[in-house]
Rosetta silent file (secondary structure, phi, psi, omega in degrees, C-alpha in Angstrom):
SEQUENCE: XXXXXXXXXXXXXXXXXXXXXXXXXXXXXXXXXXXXXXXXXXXXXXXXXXXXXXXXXXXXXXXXXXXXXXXXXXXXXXXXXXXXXXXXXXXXXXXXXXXXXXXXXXXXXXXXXXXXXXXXX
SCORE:     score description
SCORE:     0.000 S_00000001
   1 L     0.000  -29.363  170.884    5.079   20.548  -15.258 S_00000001
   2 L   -66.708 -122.388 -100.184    8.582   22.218  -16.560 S_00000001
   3 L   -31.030  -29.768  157.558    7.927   21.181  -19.863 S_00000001
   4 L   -78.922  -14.010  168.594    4.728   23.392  -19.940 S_00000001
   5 H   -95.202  -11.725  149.610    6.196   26.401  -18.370 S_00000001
   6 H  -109.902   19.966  145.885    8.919   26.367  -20.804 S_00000001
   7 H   -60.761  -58.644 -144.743    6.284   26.037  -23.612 S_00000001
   8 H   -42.819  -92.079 -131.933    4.998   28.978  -21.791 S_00000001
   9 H   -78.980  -19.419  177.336    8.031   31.037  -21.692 S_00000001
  10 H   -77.352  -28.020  173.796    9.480   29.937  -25.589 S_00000001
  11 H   -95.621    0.210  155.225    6.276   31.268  -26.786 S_00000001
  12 H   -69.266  -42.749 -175.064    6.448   34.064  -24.985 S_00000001
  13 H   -62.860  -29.467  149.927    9.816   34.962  -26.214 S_00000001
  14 H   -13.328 -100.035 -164.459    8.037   33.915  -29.538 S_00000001
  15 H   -53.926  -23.915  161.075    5.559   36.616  -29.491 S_00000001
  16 H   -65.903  -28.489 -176.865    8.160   39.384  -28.280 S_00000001
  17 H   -88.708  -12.311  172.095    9.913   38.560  -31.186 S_00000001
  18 H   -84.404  -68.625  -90.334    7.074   38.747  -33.483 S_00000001
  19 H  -135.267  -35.609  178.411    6.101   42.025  -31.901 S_00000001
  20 L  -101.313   33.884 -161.464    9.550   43.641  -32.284 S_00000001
  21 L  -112.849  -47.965  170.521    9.632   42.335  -35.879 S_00000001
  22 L   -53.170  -42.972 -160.294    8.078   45.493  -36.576 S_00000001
  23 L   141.922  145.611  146.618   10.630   48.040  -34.940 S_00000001
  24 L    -8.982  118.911  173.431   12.005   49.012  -31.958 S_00000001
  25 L  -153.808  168.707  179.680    9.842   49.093  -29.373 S_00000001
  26 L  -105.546  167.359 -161.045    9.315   49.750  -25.212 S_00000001
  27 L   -37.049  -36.558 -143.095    8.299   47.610  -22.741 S_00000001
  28 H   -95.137  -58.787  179.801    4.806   49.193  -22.503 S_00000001
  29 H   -48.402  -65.875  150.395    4.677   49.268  -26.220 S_00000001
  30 H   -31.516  -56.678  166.719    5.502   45.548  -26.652 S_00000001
  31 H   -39.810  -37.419 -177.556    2.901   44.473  -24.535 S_00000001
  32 H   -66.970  -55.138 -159.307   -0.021   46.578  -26.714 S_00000001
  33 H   -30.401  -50.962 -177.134    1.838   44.960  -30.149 S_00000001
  34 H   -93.008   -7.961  169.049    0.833   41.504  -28.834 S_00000001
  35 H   -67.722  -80.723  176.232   -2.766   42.803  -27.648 S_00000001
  36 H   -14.605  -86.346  175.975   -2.961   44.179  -30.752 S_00000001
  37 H   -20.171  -52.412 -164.513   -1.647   41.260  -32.734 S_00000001
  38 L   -98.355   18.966  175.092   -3.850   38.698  -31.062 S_00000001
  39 L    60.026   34.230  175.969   -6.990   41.038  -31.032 S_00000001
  40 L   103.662  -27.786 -163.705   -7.534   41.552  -27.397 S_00000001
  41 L   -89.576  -18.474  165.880   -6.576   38.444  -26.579 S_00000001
  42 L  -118.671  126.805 -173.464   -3.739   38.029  -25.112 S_00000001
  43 L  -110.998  142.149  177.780   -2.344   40.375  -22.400 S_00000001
  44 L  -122.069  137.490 -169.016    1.348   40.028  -21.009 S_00000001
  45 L  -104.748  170.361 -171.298    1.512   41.350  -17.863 S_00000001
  46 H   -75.347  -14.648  166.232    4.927   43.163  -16.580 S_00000001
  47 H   -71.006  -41.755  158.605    5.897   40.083  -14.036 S_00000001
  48 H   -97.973  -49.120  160.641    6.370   38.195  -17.192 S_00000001
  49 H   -20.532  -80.333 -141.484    6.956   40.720  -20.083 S_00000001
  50 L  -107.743   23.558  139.991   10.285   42.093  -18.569 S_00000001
  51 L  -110.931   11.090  140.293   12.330   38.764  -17.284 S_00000001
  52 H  -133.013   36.742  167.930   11.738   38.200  -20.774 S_00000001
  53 H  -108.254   -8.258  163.634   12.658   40.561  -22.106 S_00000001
  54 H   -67.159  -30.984  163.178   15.580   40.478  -20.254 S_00000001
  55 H   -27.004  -83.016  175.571   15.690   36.758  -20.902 S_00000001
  56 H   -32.553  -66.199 -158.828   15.874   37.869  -24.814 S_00000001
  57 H   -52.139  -58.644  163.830   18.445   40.400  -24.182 S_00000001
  58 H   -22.100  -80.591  153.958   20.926   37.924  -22.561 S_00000001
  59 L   -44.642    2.720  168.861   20.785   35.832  -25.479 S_00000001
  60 L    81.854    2.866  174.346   21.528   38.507  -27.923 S_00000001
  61 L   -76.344  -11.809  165.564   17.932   38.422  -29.703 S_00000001
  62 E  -113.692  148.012  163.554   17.410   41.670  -28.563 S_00000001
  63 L  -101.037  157.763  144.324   19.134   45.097  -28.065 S_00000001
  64 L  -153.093  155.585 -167.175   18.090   48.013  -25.688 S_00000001
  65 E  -147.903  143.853 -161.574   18.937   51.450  -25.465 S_00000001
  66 E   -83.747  107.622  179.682   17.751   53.959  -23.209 S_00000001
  67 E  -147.667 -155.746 -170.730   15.722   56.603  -25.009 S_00000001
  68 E  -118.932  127.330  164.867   12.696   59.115  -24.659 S_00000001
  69 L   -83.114 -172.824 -158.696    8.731   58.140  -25.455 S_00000001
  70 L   -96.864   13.631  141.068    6.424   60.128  -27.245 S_00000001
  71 L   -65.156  -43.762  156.323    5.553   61.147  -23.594 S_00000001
  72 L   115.877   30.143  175.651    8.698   62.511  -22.889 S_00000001
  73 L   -72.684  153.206  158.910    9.109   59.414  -20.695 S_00000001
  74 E   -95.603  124.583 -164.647   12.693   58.364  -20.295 S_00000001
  75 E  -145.817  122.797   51.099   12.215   54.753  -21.179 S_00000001
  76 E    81.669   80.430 -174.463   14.228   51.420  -22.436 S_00000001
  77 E   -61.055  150.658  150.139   13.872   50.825  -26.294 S_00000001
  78 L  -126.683  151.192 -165.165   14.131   47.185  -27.480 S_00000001
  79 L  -152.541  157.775 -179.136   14.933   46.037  -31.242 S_00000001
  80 E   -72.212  146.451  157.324   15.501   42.802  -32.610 S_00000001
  81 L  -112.171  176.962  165.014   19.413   41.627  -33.694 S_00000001
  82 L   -36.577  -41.644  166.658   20.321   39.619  -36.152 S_00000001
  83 L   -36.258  -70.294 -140.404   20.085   36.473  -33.631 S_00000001
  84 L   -91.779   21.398  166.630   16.920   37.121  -32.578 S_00000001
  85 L   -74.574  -55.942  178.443   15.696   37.487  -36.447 S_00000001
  86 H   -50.327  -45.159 -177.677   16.393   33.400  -36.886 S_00000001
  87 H   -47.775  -57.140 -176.404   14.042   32.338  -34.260 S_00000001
  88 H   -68.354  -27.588  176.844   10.932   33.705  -36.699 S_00000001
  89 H   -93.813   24.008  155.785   12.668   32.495  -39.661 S_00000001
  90 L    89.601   50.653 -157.367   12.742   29.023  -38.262 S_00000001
  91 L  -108.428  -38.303 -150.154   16.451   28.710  -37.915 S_00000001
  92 L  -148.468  166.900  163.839   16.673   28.425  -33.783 S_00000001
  93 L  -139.715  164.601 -164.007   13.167   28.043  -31.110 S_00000001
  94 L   -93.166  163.385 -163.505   12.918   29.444  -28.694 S_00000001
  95 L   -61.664 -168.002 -164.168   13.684   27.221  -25.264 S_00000001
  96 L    19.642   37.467 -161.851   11.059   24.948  -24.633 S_00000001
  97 L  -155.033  160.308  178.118    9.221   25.710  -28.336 S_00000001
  98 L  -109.564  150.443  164.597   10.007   23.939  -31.838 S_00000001
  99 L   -79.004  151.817  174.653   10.306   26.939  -34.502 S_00000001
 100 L    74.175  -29.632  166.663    6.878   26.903  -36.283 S_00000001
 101 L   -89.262 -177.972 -169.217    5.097   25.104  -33.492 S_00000001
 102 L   119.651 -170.649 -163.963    2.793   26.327  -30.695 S_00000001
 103 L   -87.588  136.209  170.709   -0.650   27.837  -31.014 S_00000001
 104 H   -24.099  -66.089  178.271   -2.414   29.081  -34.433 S_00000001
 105 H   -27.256  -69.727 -151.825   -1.462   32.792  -33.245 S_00000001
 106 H   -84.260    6.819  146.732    2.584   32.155  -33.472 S_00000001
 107 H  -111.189    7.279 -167.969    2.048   30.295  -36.789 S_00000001
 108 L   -76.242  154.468  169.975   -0.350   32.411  -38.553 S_00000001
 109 L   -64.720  -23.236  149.575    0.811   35.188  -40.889 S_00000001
 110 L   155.487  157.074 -159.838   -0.890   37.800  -38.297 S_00000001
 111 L   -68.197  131.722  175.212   -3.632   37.850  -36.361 S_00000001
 112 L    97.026   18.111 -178.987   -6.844   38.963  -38.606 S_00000001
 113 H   -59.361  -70.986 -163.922   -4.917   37.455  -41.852 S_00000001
 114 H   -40.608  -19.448 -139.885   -8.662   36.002  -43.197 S_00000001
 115 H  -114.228   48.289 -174.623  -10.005   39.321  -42.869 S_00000001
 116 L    93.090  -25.162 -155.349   -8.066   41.630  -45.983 S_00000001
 117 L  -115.479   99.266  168.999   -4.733   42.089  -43.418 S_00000001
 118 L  -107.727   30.196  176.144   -1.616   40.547  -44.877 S_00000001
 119 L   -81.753  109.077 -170.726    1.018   42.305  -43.496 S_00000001
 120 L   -90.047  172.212 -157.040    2.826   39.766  -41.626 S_00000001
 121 L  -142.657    0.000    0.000    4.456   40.278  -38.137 S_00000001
C-alpha cells in the first residue's frame, strides 16, 4: 500500500509542476490550473495541495514569496526553479513516479491536445 500512495503523491507533485510550468502561481490558483488542465476532472483539495507544495518547496522545485492577489489578498506565490524544471523534462521523477510514467493526463501534451489546443503545460 506505500507504493501506491507514493504513486499518489509523485504525481501529485507531477501535476503541480505541470501547473506552475506556466508561471507563478498561488495555492488557490494551482489547484484551478490542474482543474483546468484535466477538464474538470481532477480536483486537489487543500489537505493535499499544500504538504505538497511544501513537499516541493523543501526540495528546491519550487520557490515562494509572499505577495498580493488580484483580490488584494495577501497570499503565498509559488514558481518553479531550475530543479523543479528537470522533473517535466524527464531528468529526475518525482518520489514514487518514473519521469514520463503515470496516467495519460501527466504524459499528454495538455489536456484537450486532440481538440485544436497545443500549447503544452
Amino acid at each position: 500500500m506505500a507504493d501506491r500512495a507514493d504513486l499518489l503523491q509523485g504525481t501529485l507533485d507531477l501535476l503541480i509542476l505541470k501547473a506552475l510550468r506556466l508561471g507563478p502561481l498561488h495555492g488557490w490558483g494551482v489547484s484551478k490550473r490542474i482543474r483546468q488542465l484535466s477538464d474538470d476532472v481532477l480536483q486537489v483539495n487543500q489537505g493535499s495541495l499544500y504538504p505538497a507544495l511544501y513537499r516541493l518547496e523543501d526540495r528546491g522545485w519550487i520557490a515562494a514569496e509572499w505577495g498580493v492577489s488580484p483580490e488584494g489578498r495577501r497570499v503565498k506565490f509559488y514558481a518553479l526553479t531550475p530543479a523543479g524544471r528537470r522533473p517535466l523534462a524527464g531528468g529526475a521523477a518525482p518520489a514514487g513516479g518514473a519521469a514520463g510514467a503515470g496516467p495519460p493526463l501527466l504524459r499528454c501534451r495538455r489536456a484537450g491536445a486532440g481538440r485544436g489546443l497545443n500549447r503544452e503545460w
